[in-house]
N, C-alpha and C positions, 0 to 999 in steps of 0.2 A: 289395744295396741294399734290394729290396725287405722282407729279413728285420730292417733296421737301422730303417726305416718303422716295421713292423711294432709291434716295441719300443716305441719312440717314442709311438704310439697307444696299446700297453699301458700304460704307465708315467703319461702325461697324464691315459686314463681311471681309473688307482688314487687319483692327485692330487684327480681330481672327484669321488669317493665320499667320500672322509673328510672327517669335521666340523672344520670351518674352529676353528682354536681362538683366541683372545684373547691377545694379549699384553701387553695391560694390565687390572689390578688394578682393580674400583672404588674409587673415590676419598669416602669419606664414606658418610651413613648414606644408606641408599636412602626416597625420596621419594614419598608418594602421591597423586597429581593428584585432583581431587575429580572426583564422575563428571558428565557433562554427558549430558541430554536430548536428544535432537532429536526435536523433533514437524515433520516435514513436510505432515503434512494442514493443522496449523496454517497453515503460511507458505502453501501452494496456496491454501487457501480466501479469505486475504487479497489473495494474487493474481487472484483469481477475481473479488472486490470493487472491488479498483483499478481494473479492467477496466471491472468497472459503473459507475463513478464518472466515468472517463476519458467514456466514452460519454456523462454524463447533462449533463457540461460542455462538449461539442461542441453537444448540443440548448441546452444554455440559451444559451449564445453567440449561437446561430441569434435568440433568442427575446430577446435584447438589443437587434436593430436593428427597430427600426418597421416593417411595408410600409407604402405609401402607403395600402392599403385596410383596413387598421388606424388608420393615423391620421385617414385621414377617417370611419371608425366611430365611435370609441373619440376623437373629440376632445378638447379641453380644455372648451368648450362644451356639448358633448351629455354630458361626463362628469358634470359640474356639475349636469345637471338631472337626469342620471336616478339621480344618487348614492342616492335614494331605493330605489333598488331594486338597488345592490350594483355599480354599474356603477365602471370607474375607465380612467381614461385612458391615452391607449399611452403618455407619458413615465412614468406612476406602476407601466407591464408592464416597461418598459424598465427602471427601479429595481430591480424585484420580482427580475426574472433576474440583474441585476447581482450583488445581493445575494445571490443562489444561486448564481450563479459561486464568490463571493468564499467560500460558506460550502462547498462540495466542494472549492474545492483547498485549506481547509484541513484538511479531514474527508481528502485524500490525503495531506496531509503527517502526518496522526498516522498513519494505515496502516501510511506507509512507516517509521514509528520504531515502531509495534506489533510491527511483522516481528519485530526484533531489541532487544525491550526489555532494557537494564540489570537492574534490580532488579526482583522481585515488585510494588514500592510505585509505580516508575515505568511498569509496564504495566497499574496499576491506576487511575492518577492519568489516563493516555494514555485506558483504555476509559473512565472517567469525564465527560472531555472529550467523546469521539465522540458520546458520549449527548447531552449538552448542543449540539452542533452540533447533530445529528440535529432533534432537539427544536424548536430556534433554525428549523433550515431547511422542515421543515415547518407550523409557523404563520405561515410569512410571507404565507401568504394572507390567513389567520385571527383578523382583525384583534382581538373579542375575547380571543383565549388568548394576545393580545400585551402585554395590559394586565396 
């Protein structure tokens, strides 16, 4: 019995050595796939940015709601009079951050289609935009470079 084993393990392991062969023919002309890129530093670095962006929308959230010692600073009254000297009121800080909310989750939403842009023209059209928000969200202080 154990010389019949023996075989058996022979004959399996000749089966595992030779080159599996094909029983069917290809079928038409053979085809070549175009070759594709991956840039992974790319996608990291955009992840890296998401990250930044996630964060700077938790602060401005924060900087949406009034404290009371903001609002009694920063009144609608004292804003009034000391406009002269640049001041402005906690509802017109509560705008300002609203507005910068509004403009990084849309500066996230191109990110996340940057990732994986379609065509050369749609990730050029995508960075174009980022600028343009970028731009948009830092003179929102800056009331001249708004004019």
């Amino acid at each position: 019995m154990t010389a019949s084993c023996g075989q058996c393990l022979a004959a399996e392991e000749a089966k595992a050595t030779e080159p599996a062969k094909s029983t069917s023919a290809p079928v038409g002309p053979t085809i070549d796939l175009p070759t594709m890129k991956v840039q992974e530093k790319r996608i990291k670095a955009i992840d890296v940015e998401l990250k930044k962006i996630d964060r700077q929308i938790v602060r401005e959230k924060k900087q949406m709601k009034s404290t009371n010692l903001d609002k009694s600073l920063n009144s609608d009254k004292v804003s009034n009079a000391a406009a002269i000297f640049g001041g402005n009121s906690a509802a017109h800080l509560a705008a300002v951050a609203a507005s910068r909310v509004a403009l990084l989750e849309q500066e996230r939403t191109l990110l996340e289609r940057l990732k994986f842009p379609r065509t050369e023209e749609d990730q050029a059209l995508v960075e174009k935009e980022l600028v343009n928000i970028r731009t948009t969200r830092r003179n929102l202080d800056n009331v001249p470079a708004q004019r």
